[in-house]
KOLLORO-998591 format. One record per residue (C-alpha): residue in one letter; y, x, z. Coordinates in steps of 0.02 Angstrom, whole numbers, plus 50000, padded with zeros to 5 digits. Example, Ala and Ser with C-alpha at 12.3 -4.5 7.8 and 13.67 -1.06 7.14 Angstrom:
A,49775,50615,50390
S,49947,50684,50357
***
This chain:
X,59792,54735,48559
X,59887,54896,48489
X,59754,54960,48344
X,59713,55157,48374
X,59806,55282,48259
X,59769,55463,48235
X,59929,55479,48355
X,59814,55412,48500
X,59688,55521,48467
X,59688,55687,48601
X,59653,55855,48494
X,59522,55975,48574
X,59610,56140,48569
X,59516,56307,48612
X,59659,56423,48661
X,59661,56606,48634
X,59766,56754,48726
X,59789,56900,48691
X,59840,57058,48798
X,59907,57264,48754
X,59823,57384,48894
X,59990,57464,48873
X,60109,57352,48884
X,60268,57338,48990
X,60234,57224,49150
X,60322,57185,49301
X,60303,57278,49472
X,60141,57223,49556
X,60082,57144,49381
X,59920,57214,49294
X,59917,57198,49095
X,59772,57069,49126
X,59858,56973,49245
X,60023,56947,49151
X,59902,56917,49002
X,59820,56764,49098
X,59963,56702,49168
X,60045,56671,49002
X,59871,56592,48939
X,59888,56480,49092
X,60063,56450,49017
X,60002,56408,48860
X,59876,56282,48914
X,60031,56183,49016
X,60108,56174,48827
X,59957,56133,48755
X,59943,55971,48865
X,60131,55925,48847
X,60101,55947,48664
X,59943,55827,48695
X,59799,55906,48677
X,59632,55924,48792
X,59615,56128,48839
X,59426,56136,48760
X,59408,56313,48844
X,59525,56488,48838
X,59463,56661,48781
X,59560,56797,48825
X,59550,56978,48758
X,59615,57130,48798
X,59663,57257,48662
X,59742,57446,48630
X,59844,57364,48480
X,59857,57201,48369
X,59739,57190,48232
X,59873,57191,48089
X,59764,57060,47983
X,59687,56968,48094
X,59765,56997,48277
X,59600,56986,48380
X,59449,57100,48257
X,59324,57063,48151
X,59206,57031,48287
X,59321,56933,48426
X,59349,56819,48254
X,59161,56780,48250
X,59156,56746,48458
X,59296,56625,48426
X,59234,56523,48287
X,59079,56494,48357
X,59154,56443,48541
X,59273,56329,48437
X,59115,56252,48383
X,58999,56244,48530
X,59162,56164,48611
X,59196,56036,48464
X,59373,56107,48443
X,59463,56067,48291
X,59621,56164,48326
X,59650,56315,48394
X,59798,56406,48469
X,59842,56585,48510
X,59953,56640,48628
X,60097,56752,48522
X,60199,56720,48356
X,60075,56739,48206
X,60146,56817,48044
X,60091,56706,47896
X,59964,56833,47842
X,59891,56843,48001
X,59892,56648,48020
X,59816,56622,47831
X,59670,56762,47868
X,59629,56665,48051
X,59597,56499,47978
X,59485,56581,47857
X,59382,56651,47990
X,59350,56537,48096
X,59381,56377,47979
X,59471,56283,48071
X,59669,56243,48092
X,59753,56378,48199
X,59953,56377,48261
X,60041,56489,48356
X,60161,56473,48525
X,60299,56474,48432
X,60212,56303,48310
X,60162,56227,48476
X,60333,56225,48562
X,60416,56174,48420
X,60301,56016,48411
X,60345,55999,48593
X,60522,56000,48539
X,60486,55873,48402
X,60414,55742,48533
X,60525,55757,48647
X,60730,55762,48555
X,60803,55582,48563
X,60983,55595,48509
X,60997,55633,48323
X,61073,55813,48359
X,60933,55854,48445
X,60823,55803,48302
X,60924,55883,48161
X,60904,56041,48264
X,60711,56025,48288
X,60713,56003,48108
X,60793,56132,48067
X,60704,56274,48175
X,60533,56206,48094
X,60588,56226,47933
X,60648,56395,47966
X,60495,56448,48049
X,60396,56370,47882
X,60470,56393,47748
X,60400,56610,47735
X,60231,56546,47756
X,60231,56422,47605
X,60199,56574,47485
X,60025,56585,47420
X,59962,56455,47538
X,59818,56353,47473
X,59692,56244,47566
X,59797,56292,47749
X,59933,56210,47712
X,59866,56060,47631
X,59788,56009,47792
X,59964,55986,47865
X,59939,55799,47879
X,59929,55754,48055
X,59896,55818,48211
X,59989,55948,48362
X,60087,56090,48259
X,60137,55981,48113
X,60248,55820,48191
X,60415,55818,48087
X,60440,55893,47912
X,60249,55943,47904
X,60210,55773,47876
X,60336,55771,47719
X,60191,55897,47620
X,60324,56031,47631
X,60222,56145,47544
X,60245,56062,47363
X,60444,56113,47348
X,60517,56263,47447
X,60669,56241,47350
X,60696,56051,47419
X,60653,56116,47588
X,60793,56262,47580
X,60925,56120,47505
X,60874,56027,47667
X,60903,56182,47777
X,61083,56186,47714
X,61114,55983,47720
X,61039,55990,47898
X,61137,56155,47928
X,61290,56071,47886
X,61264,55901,47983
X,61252,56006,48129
X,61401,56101,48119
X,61480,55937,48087
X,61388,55873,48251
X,61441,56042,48350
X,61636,56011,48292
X,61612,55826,48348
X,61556,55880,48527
X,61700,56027,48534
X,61834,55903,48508
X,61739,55789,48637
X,61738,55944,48753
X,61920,55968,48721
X,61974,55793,48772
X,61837,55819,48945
X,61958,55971,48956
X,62134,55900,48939
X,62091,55838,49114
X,62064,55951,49226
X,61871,55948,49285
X,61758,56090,49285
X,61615,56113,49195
X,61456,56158,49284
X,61273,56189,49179
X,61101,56190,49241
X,61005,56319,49196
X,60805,56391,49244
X,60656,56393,49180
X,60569,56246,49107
X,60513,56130,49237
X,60578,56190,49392
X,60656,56030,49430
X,60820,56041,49354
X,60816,55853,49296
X,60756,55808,49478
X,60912,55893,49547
X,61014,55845,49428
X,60962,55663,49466
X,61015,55692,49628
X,61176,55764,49628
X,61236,55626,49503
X,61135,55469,49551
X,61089,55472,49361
X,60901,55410,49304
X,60885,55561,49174
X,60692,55562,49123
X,60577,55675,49247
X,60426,55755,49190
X,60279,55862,49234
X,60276,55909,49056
X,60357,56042,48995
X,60515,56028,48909
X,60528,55834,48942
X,60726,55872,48961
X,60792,55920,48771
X,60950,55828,48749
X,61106,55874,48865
X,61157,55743,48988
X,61333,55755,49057
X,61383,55665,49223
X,61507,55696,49359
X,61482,55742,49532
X,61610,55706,49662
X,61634,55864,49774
X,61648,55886,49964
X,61848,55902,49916
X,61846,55765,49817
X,61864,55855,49680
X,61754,55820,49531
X,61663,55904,49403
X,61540,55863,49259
X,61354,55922,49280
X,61277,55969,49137
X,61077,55961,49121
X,61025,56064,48992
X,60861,56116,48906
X,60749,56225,49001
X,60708,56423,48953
X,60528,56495,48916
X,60460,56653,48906
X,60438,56700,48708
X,60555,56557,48660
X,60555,56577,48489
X,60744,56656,48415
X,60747,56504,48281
X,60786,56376,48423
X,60891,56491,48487
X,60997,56504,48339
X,60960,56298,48302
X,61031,56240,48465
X,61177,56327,48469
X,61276,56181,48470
X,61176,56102,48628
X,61187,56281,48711
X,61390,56289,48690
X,61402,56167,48823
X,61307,56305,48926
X,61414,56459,48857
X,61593,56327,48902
X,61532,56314,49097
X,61628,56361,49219
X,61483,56408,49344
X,61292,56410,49311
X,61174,56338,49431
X,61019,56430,49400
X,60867,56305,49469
X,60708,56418,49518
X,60530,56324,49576
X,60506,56450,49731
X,60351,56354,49744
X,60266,56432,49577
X,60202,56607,49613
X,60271,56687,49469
X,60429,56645,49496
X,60522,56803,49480
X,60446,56833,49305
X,60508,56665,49247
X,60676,56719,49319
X,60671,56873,49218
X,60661,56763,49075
X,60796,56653,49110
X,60924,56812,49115
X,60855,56852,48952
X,60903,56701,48869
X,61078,56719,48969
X,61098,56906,48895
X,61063,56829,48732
X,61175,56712,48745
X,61295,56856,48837
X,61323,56751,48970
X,61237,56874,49108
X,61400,56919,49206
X,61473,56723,49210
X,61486,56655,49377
X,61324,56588,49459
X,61247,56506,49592
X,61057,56557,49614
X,60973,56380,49672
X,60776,56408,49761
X,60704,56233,49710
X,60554,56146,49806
X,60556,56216,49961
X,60456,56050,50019
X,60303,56116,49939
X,60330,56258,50032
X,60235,56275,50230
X,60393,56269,50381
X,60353,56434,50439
X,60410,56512,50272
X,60554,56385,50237
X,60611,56442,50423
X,60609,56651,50377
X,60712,56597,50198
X,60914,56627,50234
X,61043,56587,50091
X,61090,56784,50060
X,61181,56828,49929
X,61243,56654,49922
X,61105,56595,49847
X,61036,56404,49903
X,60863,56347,49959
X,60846,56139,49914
X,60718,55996,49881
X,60812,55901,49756
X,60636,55780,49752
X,60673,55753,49969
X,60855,55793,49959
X,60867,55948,50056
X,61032,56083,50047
X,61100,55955,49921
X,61271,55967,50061
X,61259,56121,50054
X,61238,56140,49881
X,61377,56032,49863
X,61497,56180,49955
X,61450,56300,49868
X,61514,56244,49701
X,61664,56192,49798
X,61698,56384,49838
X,61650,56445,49678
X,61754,56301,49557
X,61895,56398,49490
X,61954,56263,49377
X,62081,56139,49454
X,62088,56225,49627
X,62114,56139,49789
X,62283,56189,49865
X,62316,56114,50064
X,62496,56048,50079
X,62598,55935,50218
X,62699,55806,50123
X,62771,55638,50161
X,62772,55496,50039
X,62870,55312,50091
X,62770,55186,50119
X,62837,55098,49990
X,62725,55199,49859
X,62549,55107,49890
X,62479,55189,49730
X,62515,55364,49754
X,62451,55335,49938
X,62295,55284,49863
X,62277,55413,49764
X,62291,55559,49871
X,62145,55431,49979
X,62075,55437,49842
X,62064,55608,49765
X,62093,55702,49893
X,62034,55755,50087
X,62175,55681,50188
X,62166,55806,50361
X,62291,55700,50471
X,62433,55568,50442
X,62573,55498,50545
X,62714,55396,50536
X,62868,55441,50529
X,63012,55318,50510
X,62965,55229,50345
X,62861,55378,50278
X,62703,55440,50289
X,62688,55609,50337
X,62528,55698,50273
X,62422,55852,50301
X,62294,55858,50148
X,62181,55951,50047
X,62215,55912,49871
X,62173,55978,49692
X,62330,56088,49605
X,62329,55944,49462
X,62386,55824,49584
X,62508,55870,49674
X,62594,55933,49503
X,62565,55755,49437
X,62643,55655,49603
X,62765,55787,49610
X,62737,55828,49791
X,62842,55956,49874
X,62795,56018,50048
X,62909,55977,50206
X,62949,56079,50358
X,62771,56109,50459
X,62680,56140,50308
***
């Protein structure tokens, strides 16, 4: 019988929001109700990370409280609802500055974290390969190694629990200059990692197969399609960010072509800039893409908000204007009458990658849009003699018609450019 660690042990966490009457919001969006639905956001992390949501107070505000974020008197509501609701932790809904962090804990004694803390616990739970962990690493040391100075009994409680998985259980606190010599030894097995993965992306590209990346917001299903397309078993999740490392496959196209499908991390709203700048070697296999396939859940309400946030990441990453195929996920959830008034304009696509719906059509579209290695139709003959390069235009190829003529075959095929430069086909009279 496995003995209980503090591991198994669910934290009660009381989460906190906070809203600006004033600020920007999308069309048909009231301060308040972008305000809740990034609370409701923020619980969703908060149980990926783990915990049980104790409760949620959320308050709305004319500006931040530049020492404490919340007031004197919101500080006083929240400590004792932490209590009455026997939560430990609490978490609040935008970055914290280390002041601002320090002066909370104080206030309501207990052990507060931020969004930016939770996710990157998230993060740490969930990166497998050791690049993925080496850039985990690396965006929580960035994020605290400013909030080491003049920290006192805050800090010395980093010992366990949500917001402190990784290097907070290495007492960071007792040696900033250790943890900035680690920055630049992890700094620099990364950039040994990203050169590593160039020259693998090199040799993908010495043959001829384009790249395609997934990209959306996290959890709308982009491990579920990608599963799909590639007959792969890539983990699927619920949770939040259960998809951290990239997973390459290939997909064989309606031409025969084929390309490699990249599943990559999904976006957030607020993702904080140091995992941004941390996985820049994961998010190179996204900038090297030939086409996007940007996954949406049409099912979630707020879907065109977490859209918004995808293209922010893509501007970021100045990747706005590549080529893209706009992909409306989980229609199944949705009721027929609505699926039936949906049309693919614009070219975008409506599937169920869960029931397997518009995956053909899916299919066609990054047929079209593949510029790499295009498909060229040509009437050629080849004798009969020459089983193998038979077999591979079979085989690579959409063979339209064949007959025989004499002791050649004469064929009328869709092919990729590559080859018919590599069997050296010319085209005969007809074609």
């Amino acid at each position: 019988m496995k003995t209980p660690t503090n591991t198994d042990v669910r934290e009660r966490a009381l989460l906190v929001g906070l809203g600006l009457k004033r600020a920007p919001r999308l069309p048909g969006h009231s301060s308040d109700e972008t305000a809740r639905e990034s609370l409701q956001e923020l619980g969703e992390l908060a149980r990926s990370a783990g915990a049980v949501v104790a409760g949620s107070i959320l308050q709305m505000r004319e500006a931040i409280d530049p020492a404490s974020v919340v007031g004197r008197g919101k500080l006083e509501e929240i400590r004792a609802e932490a209590q009455a609701r026997q939560a430990p932790l609490i978490i609040f809904d935008r970055e914290l500055t280390p002041v601002q962090q320090r002066n909370l804990e104080r206030g309501v004694d207990r052990r507060v974290i931020d969004r930016t803390q939770l996710i990157l616990d998230i993060f740490a739970r969930h990166a497998r390969s050791r690049e993925g962990q080496l850039q985990v690493e690396l965006a929580q040391l960035n994020y605290l190694l400013p909030r080491l100075a003049g920290a006192g009994p805050e800090l010395s409680r980093l010992g366990g629990g949500i917001g402190t998985r990784g290097p907070g259980e290495q007492k960071l606190e007792t040696d900033r200059r250790r943890i900035r010599d680690r920055v630049r030894r992890i700094g620099a097995a990364i950039e040994t990692l990203r050169r590593q993965r160039a020259l693998r992306r090199n040799a993908r590209q010495s043959v001829p197969l384009g790249t395609v990346a997934l990209v959306g917001y996290t959890n709308a299903g982009k491990s579920t399609l990608f599963n799909a397309l590639s007959r792969a078993d890539v983990l699927v999740s619920s949770k939040m960010f259960a998809t951290l490392d990239p997973t390459v496959r290939a997909v064989r196209l309606p031409s025969n072509r084929r390309v490699l499908v990249s599943d990559t991390v999904g976006f957030i709203r607020d993702l904080p800039k140091g995992l941004l700048a941390a996985f820049r070697a994961t998010l190179e296999e996204v900038q090297q893409a030939a086409l996007l396939l940007q996954v949406t859940d049409i099912s979630n309400p707020h879907h065109a908000e977490q859209d918004a946030e995808v293209d922010k990441v893509l501007a970021q990453l100045a990747m706005s204007d590549h080529p893209r195929i706009h992909i409306f996920n989980k229609i199944d959830r949705l009721d027929l009458e609505t699926r039936k008034a949906m049309s693919a304009s614009n070219g975008n696509v409506f599937v169920s990658a869960l029931e397997g719906m518009g995956l053909d059509q899916l299919l066609c579209r990054i047929d079209e849009m593949m510029t790499v290695d295009p498909v060229r139709r040509l009437r050629f003959s080849v004798p009969l003699t020459e089983g193998r390069k038979l077999a591979l235009v079979h085989g690579l190829g959409r063979v339209l018609h064949s007959e025989l003529h004499d002791s050649k075959m004469v064929i009328d095929a869709e092919l990729p450019e590559s080859l018919v430069r590599r069997l050296r086909l010319t085209p005969v009279e007809g074609s």
